[in-house]
C-alpha positions in Angstrom: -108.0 84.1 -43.4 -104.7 84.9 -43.7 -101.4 83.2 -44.5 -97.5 83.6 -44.3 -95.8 84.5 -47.3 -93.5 81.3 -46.5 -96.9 79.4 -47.1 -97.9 81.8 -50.2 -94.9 81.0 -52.0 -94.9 77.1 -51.1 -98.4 77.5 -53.3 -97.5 80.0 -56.0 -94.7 77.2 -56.5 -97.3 74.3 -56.8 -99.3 76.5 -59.6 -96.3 77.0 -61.5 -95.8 80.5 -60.4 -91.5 80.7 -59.9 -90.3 82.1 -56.6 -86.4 82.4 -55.2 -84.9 79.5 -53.7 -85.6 79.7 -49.8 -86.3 78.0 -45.8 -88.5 78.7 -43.3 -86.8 78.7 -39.7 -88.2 78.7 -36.7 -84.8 79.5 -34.2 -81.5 81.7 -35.1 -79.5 78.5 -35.6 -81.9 77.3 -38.3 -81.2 81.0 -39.6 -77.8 80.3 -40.1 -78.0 76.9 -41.9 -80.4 78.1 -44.4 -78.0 81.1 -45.0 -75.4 78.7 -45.1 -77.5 77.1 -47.7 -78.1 79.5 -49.8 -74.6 80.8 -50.1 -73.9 83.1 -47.3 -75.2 86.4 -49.2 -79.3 86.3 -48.7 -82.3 88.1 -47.5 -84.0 87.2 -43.8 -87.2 88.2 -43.7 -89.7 88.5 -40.3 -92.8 86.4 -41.1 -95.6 88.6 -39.7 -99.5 88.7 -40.3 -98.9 92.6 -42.3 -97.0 94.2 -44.9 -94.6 97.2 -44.5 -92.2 94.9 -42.8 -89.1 96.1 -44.7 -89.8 99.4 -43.5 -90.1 98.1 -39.8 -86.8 96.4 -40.0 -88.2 93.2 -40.6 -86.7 92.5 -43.8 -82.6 92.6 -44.1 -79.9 91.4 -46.5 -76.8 89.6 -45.1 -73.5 88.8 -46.4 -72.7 85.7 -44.5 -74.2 83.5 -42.3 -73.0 84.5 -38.3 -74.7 87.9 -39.6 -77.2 85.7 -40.4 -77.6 84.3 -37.0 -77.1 87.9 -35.5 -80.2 89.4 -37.3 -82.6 86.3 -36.1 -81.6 86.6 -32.6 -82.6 90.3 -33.3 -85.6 89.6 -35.0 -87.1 86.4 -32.9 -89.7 87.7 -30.4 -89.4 91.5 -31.8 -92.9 93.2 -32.2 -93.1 95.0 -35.6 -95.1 97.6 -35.7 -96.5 99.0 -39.4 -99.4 100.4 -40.6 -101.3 97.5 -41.0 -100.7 96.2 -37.8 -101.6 99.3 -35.6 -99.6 100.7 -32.6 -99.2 97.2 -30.6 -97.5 95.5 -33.5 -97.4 92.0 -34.2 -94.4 90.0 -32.6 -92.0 87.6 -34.7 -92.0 84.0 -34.5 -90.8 82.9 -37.8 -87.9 83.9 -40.8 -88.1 83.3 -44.1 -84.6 83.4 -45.3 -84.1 83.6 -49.5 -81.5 83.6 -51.9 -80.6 87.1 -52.6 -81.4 87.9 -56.7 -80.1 91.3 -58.7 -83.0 92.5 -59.7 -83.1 94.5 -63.0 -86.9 95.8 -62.6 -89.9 95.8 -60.0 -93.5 96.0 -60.5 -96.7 95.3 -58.3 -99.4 92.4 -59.4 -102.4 91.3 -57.3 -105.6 89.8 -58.3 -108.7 90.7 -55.4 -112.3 91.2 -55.2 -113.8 94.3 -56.3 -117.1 94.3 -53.7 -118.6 97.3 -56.1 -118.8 94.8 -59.1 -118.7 91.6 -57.5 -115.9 90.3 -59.7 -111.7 89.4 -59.5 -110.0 92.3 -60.7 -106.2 92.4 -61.9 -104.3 95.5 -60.6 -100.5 96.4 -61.7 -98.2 98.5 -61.8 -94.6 99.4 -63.7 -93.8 100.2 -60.4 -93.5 98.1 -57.4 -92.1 97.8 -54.2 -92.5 99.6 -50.6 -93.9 102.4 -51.9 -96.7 101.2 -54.4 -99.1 103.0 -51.8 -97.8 106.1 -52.9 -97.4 105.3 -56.0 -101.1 105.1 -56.2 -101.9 108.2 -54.5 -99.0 110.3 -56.7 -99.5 109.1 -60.0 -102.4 107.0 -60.1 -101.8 106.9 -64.2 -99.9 104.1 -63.2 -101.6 101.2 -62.0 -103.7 99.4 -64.3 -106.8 97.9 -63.3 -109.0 95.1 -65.7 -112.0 93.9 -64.3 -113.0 90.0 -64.9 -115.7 88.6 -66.2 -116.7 85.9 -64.3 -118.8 83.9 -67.4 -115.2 84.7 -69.8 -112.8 84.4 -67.2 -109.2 86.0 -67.7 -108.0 85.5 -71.3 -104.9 85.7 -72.3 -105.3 88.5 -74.7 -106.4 90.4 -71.6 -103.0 89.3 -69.6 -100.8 90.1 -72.7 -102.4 93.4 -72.8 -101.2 94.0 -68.9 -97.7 92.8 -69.5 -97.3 95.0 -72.5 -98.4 98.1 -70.0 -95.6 97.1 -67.6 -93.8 97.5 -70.3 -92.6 93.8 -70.9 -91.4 92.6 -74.3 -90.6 89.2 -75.9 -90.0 85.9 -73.9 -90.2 88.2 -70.6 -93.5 89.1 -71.8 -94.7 85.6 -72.9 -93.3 84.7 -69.2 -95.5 87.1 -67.7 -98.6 86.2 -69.5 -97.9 82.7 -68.4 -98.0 83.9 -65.0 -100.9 86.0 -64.6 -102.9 83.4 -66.1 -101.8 80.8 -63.3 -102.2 83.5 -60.4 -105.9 84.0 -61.7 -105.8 80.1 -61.9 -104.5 79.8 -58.2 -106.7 83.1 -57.2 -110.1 80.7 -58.4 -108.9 77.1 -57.0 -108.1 78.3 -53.7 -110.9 80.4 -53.1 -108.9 83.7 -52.3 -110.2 86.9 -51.7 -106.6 88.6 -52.4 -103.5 87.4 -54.3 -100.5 89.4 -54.3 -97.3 89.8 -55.6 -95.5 93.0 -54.6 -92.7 92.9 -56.1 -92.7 90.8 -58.8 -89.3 91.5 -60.4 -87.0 90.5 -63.6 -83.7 89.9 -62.7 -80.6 90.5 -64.6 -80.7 87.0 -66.0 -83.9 87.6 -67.5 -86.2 85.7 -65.4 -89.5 86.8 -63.7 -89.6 85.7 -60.0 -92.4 86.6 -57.1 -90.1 88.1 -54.8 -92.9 88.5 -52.3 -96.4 87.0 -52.0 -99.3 87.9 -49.8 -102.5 85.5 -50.1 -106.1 86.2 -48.3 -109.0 83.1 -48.0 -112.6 83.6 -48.3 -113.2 82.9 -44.9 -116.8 81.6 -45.9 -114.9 79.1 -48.4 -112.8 77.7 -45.3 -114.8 74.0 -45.2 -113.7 73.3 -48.7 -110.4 72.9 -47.5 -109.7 71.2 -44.8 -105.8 72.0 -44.5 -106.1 75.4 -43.9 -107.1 75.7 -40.3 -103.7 73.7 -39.8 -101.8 76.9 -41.6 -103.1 79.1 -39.5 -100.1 80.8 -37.2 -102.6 81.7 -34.4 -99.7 84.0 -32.5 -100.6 86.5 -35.2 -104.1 86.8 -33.8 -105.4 88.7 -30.7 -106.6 85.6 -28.2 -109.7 87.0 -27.7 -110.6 87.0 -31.6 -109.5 82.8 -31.2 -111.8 82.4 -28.3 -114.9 84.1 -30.3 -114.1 82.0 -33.5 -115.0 79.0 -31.4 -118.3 80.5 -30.7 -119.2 81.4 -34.5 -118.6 85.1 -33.3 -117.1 88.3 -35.0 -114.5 89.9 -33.2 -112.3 92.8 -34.3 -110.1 94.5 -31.8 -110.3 98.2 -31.9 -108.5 101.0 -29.9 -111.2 102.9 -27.7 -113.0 102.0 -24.6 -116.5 101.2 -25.4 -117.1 97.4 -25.9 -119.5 96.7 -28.3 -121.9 94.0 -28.5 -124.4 93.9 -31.5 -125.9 91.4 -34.2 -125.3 92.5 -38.2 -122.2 93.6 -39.5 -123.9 96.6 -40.9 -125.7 97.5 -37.7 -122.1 97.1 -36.1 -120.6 99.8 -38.4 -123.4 101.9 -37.9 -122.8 101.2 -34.0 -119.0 102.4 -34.5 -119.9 105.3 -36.1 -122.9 106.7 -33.8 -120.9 106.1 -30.6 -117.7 108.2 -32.2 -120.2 110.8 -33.1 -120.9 111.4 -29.7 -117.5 111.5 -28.9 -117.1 107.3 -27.7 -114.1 105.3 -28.8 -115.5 101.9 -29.6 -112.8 99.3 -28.2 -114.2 96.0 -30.4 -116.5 95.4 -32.8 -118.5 91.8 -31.7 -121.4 90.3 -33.7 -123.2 87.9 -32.5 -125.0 87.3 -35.4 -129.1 87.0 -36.2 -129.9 83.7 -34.6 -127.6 83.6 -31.5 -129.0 81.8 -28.4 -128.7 82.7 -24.7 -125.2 80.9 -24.0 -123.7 82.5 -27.4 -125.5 86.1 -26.1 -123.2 84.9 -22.8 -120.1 84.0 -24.5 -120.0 87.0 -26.1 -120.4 89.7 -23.6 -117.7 87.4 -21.6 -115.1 88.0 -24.3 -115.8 91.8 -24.3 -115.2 91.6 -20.5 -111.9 89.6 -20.9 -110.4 93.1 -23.0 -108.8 95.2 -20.3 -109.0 98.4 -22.5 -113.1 98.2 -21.9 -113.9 100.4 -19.1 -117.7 100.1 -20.4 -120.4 97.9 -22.6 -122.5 99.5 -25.1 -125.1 96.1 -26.5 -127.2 97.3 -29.3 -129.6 94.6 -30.2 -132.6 94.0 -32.6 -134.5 91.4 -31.9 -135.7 90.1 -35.0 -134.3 86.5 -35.2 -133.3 87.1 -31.7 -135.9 87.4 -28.7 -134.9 90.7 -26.4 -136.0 88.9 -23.5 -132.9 86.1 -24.1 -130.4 88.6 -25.0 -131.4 90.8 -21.6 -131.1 86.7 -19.9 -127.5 86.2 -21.6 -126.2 89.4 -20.4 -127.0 89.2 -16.9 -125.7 85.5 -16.8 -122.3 86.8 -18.2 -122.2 89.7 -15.9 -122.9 87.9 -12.8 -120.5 85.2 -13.4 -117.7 87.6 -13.8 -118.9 89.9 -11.5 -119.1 92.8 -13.6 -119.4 96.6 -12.5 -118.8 98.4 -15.5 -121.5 101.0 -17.1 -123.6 99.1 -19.2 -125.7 100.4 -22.2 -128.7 98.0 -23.7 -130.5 99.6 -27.0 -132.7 96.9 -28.0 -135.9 96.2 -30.2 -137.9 93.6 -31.4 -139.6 90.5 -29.8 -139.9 90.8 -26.4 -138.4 94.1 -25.9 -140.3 94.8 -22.9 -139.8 92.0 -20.9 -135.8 92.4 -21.7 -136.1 95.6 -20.9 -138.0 95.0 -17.3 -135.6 92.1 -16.3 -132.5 94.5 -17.5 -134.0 97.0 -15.2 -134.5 94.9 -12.2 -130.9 92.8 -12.5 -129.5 95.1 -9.9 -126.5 95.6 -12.8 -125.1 99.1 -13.4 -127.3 99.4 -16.4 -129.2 101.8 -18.4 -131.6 101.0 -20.8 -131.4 103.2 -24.5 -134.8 104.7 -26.3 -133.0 104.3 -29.6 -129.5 103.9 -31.3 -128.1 108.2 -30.6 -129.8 108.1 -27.2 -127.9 104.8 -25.9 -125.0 106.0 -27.5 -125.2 109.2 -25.7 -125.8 107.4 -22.3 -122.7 105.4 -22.7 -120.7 108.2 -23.2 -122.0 110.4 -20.4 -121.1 107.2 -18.2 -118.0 107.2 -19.2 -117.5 111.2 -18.1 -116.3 111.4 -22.2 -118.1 114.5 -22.5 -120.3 113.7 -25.5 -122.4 115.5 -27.7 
């Protein structure tokens, strides 16, 4: 689950973590008070769900607050598009406008999970900013990296050692340590799987501020807190994504074609990658999950109808958990209600199988039934005309 950094800030603030003075607006005329505010000369900032927004134009300085008001009505209702966001961008419904600071040094801090070791690990760099992605790839001598021990936790000693690698000295590094051990602090009571500051800065005046903040939940950590479904800015999400939520299902938008229905993330990825093997361009990844029942099975082969990119379903099912007769009973329920005349691909095996298989068959659907993972993969794509492998 992801957050604002309006909202990241609002909590780096409550764990003692100091940020710039700023307003969240939701309109260009709320714009120009906050500039007004903060003294004419700030920085509005596009509140999207993706970072590389300054280099999208989503992040300018003004000098006064009728600029101010100019930029918003710019800004309001704009699609950025950046490289986390993918070709249809994500559009603009809220500023963040911030005091403007002269800032004497940047660097990059994040805390996230490293799924290789199972454990928080602390990442800087001397240098951050826009370009810390290159940074990394050009001179990778320069991010620092200290893995946490989850029994130990992070020890001063151990943030010390990372502000003296910035190259921090004195009360500037003291400050530092101070704040590395509350991020860590806010990393663990909040249940997040990423905490970021890019940049953290020192101004001229000496003082260490989080310029920018990007925060991540644990999804699966979500009931422990019940105010964070209320700070979720659902125009940042793809509608269809909100409807399968409410059904307990996974769903990613993709670019391609093919919409794919399956249960297990890891038979899913296997999924995306067979069907682009043969030459397919999946168009979603949906999982239903291990124990889904026939109106879930419906639900979700709905939802994949509902994308107007899919021109064709490929459902690879094992029925382990699952009975293959059910999910062969869901899919023909969805199709039928919708009226559905795309291709369809079933690969499915498990309990059942052949009775799915015979009332697949005898449905009257435009469906073909797969042997095995490549060979309904293959079928799919020859439906399509994609000339596959």
């Amino acid at each position: 689950m992801n957050i604002h950094e309006y909202q990241a800030k609002e909590i780096f603030s409550t764990f003692g973590i100091p940020v710039p003075r700023s307003r969240v607006a939701l309109t260009a005329d709320q714009v120009e008070r906050a500039a007004k505010e903060m003294g004419g000369h700030c920085v509005v900032k596009a509140q999207i769900y993706a970072g590389g927004r300054g280099k999208a134009g989503g992040v300018k300085i003004v000098h006064h607050p009728e600029q101010a008001n100019d930029v918003a009505k710019e800004l309001f209702g704009k699609k950025l598009v950046t490289p986390q966001t993918g070709p249809e961008g994500l559009k603009v419904r809220r500023i963040l406008v911030e005091e403007a600071v002269e800032i004497a040094r940047e660097f990059y801090l994040s805390i996230t999970l490293d799924r290789a070791t199972s454990r928080y690990c602390l990442i800087a760099s001397p240098e951050g900013g826009m370009d810390i992605e290159e940074v990394a790839h050009k001179s990778p001598e320069k991010i620092h990296v200290l893995t946490i021990d989850p029994l130990m936790g992070l020890r001063p000693y151990q943030a010390r050692k990372i502000a003296l690698a910035l190259g921090l000295t004195g009360v500037v590094c003291e400050d530092c340590v101070e704040l590395i051990l509350n991020l860590y602090r806010c990393c663990l009571d909040k249940d997040c799987y990423l905490v970021e500051i890019n940049p953290l800065v020192v101004t001229k005046a000496g003082w260490l501020l989080a310029m920018d903040g990007k925060m991540s939940f644990d999804d699966n950590a979500v009931y422990r807190h019940r105010e964070y479904p209320d700070m979720v800015d659902y125009s940042q999400l793809d509608p269809l994504e909100i409807n399968a939520g409410k059904y307990d299902l996974a769903y990613i938008k993709l670019e391609g074609s093919i919409g794919c229905m399956v249960n297990g993330a890891g038979l899913a990825m296997a999924t995306l990658d067979v069907l682009k093997e043969f030459g397919g361009e999946p168009a979603n990844f949906l999982d239903v999950g291990g124990g889904a029942t026939r109106e879930k099975v419906t639900e979700a082969f709905k939802i994949i109808l509902e994308d107007c990119d899919v021109k064709a379903v490929f459902v690879n099912i094992f029925g382990g958990i699952m009975r293959c007769d059910v999910i062969a009973q869901g899919i023909i329920e969805a199709a039928n209600e919708v009226q559905c005349h795309l291709p369809i691909v079933v690969r499915m095996d498990g309990s059942n199988v052949e009775e799915g298989k015979r009332l697949l068959m005898e449905s009257g659907l435009n469906v073909q039934v797969g042997d095995n993972l490549g060979d309904g993969a293959k079928r799919i794509v020859k439906m399509l005309g994609l000339g596959g492998k």
